[in-house]
N, C-alpha and C positions, 0 to 999 in steps of 0.2 A: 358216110354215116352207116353204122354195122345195122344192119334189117332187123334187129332185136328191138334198135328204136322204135320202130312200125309195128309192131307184136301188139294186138289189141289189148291183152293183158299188161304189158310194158305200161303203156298208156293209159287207160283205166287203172293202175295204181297208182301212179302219178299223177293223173286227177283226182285221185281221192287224196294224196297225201298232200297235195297244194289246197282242196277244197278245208281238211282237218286243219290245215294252219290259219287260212283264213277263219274259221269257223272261233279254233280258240281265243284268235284277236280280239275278234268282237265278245265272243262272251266276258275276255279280260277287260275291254271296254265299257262292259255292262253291269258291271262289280262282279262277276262271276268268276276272277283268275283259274282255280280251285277246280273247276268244272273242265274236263278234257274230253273230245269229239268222241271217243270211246265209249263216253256213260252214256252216250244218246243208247245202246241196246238195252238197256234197264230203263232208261228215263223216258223214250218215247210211245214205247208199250205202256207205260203207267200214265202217261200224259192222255192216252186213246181209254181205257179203263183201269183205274187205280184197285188193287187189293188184289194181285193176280198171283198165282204160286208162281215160285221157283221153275217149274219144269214149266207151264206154259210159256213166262218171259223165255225163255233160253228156246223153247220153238218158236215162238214168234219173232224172236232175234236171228234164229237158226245158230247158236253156239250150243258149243254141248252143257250138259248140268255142271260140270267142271268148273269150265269157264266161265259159267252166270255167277256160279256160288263163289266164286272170286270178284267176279265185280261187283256182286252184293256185299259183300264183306265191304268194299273199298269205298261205296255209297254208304253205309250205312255211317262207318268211320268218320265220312265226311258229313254227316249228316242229311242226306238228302234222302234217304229212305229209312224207313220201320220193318223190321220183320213183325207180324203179330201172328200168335195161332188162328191155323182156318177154325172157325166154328163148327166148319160140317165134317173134321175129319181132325182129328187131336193129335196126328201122326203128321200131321204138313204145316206150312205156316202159308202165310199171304204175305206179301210185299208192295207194301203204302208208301205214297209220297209225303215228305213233312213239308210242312208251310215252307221252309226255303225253297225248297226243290220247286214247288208250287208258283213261287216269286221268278225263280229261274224259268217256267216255263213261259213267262212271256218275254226276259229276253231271247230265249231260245228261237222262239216264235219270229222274231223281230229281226236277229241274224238270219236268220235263214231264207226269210221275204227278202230283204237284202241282196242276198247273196244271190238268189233268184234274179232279182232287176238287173242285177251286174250284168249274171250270161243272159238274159233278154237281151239285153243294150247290147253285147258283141254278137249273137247270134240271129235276131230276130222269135218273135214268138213263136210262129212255126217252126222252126227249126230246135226251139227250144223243147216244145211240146213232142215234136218226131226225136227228139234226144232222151225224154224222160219215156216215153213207148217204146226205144230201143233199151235201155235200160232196164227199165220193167222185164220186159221181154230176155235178156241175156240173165236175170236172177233168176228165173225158172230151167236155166238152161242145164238137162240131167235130171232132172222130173219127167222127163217122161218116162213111159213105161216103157218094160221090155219087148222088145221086136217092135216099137213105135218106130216111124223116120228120124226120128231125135237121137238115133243111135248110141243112149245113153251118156254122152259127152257130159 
């Protein structure tokens, strides 16, 4: 087996692109077909607080405004989100969830608890919880500061 299999990046995209296909299963299960693992960076920031600009969703996603403002477009098309003007600034808009999206957010909810029990049940819950700490821990990985130990990686 070529050592690239072993590549912790190898692996970690492939558990994310097996967790995505799971993921859309269920939401297709859920009446959601329509809904694909990707709008979770527009949908779960508005799930946390609803009516947030542009540039914050895309920081709290970490995509650039580029990338949001395309997957805004592709939400809205499908209708699960609103642009409306910010009231405090006539130059930006906010981005609201519609009653569908709203509906989707408890199956959303509901796969995802799911899909949790799953890796419970193979892993145990410590292991689970030391997995979601390692993870946590590897998304900050290059935030550190300069001349930190984090050597910027």
């Amino acid at each position: 087996m070529p050592a690239t299999r072993d590549n912790l990046g190898f692996l970690l995209a492939k558990a994310l692109q097996r967790w995505n296909e799971l993921l859309a299963a269920g939401f297709r299960r859920g009446g959601f077909p329509q809904v694909r693992p990707a709008y979770g960076s527009v949908l779960l920031p508005l799930f946390e607080e609803d009516g947030l600009r542009l540039s914050e969703l895309a920081a709290r996603s970490r995509l650039s405004k580029q990338a949001m403002t395309t997957l805004v477009r592709t939400l809205e098309a499908r209708r699960l989100i609103v642009r409306r003007p910010d009231p405090d600034d006539g130059r930006a808009a906010r981005v609201y969830l519609t009653p569908r999206a709203r509906r989707f957010q408890a199956t959303a909810e509901q796969v995802l608890a799911t899909l949790d029990r799953r890796v419970e049940q193979r892993l145990s819950r410590d292991r689970l919880n030391a997995l979601r700490d390692a993870v946590k821990t590897l998304m900050t990985l290059g935030d550190e500061p300069p001349g930190s130990k984090g050597n910027g990686l």
